[in-house]
C-alpha positions in Angstrom: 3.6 8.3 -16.5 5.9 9.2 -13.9 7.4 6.0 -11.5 6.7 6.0 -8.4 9.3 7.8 -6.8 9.0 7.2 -3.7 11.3 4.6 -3.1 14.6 6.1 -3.9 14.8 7.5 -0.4 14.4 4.0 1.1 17.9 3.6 1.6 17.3 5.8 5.0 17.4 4.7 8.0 14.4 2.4 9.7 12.0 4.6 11.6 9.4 2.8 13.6 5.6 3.6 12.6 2.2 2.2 13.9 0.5 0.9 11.6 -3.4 1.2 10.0 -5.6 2.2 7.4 -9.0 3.1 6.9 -11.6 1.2 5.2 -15.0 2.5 3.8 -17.1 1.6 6.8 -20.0 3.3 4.8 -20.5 0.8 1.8 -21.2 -3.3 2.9 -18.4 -5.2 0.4 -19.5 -7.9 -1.7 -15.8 -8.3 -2.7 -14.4 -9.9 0.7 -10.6 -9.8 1.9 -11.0 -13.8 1.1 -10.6 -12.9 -2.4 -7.4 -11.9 -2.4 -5.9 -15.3 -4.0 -2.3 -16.2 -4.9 -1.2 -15.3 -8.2 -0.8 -11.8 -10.5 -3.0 -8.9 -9.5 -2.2 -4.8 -10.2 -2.5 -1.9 -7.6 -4.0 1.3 -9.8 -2.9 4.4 -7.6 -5.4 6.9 -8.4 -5.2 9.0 -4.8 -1.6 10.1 -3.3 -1.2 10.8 0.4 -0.9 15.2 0.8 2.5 15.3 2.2 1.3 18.3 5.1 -1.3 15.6 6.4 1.1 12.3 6.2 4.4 13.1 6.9 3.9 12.8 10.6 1.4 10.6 11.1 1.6 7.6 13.8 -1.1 5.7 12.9 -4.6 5.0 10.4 -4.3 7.2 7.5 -7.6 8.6 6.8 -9.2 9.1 3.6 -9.2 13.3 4.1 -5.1 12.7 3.9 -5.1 11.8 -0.2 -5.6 14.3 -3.0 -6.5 12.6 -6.8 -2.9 11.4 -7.9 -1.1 13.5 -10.7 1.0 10.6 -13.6 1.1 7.3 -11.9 2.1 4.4 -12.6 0.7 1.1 -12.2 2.3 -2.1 -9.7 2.5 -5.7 -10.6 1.7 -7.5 -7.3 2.2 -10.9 -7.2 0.1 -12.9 -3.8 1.8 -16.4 -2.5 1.6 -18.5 -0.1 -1.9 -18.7 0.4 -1.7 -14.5 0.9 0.4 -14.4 3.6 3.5 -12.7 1.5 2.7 -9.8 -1.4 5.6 -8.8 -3.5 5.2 -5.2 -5.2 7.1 -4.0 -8.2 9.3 -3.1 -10.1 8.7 0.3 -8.2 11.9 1.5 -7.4 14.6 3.3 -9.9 16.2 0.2 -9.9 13.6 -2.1 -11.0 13.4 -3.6 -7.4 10.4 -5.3 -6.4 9.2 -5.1 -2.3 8.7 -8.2 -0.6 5.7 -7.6 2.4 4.6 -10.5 4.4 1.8 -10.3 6.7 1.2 -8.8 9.7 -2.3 -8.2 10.5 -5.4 -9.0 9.4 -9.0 -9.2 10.8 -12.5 -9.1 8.6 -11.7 -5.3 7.0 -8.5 -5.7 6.4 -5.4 -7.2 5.3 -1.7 -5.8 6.4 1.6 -6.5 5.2 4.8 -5.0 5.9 8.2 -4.3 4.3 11.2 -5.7 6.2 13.4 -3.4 4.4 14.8 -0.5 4.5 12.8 2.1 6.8 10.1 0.0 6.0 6.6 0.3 4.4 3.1 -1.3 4.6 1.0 -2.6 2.2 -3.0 -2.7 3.3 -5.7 -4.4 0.7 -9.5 -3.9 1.7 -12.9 -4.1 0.1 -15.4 -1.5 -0.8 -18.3 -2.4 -2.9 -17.5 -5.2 -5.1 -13.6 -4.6 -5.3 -10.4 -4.0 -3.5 -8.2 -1.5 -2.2 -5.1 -1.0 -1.2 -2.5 1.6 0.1 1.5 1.0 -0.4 2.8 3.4 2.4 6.6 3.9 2.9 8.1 4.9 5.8 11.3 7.0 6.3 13.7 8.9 8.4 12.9 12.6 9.8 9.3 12.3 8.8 7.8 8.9 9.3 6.2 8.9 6.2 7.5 9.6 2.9 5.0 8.7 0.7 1.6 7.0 0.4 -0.5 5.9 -2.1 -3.9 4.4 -2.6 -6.1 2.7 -5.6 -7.8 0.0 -7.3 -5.9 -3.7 -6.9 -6.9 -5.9 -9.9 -7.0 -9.1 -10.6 -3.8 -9.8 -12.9 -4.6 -8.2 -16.5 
């Protein structure tokens, strides 16, 4: 398995991005967004944004934007205070973890960003009976550098 990658370029300069994802409108969750508790979870990347359809993008990533995701590896995520703050990691070379704290939310989704570097997002929502969730980063000359989306477990 392969780290991610993806965040050895975050020492670049901030870019500004809007910000979005896109939920499965097409299934009714049984898992809700209220579910997402405080305490030790794991983001599963199994789809990895196609770098033609990302790079540039100023808004929602769509689902038609990911391919199936070659060697991944998987994310601790630990949730506090009362899921207002997600911290991601270790997912840079260094063994860095990424603090996101909340930005948006409404009954689909839940945002959060990265206040470092160029910045990054962090989206959890449900389809079916589990959760989603993207970890975008954002960068300099292209406003996206990478983006990946999977499963996000309860801690295992």
């Amino acid at each position: 398995m392969k780290s991610l990658g993806l965040l050895a370029v975050l020492a670049v300069v901030p870019a500004t991005l809007a910000l979005g994802g896109q939920a499965d409108t097409d299934s009714v969750p049984t898992f809700r967004l209220a579910d997402l508790a405080d305490g030790s979870w794991v983001f599963v990347p199994d789809r990895e944004g196609i770098r033609e359809r990302i790079a540039f993008s100023h808004g929602p990533l769509r689902e038609e934007a990911y391919a199936p995701a070659g060697d991944t590896v998987d994310c601790a995520v630990e949730v506090s205070d009362h899921a207002r703050r997600v911290t991601v990691g270790p997912a840079t070379p260094e063994g860095a973890r990424l603090a996101f704290f909340r930005s948006e939310s409404d009954s689909t989704r839940l945002e959060f960003q990265l206040r470092e570097w160029a910045g990054g997002r962090f989206i959890v929502w449900a389809v079916g009976d589990s959760l989603q969730a993207e970890l975008t980063i954002y960068g300099s000359g292209v406003p996206v550098v990478e983006s990946r989306r999977g499963s996000l477990f309860r801690g295992r």
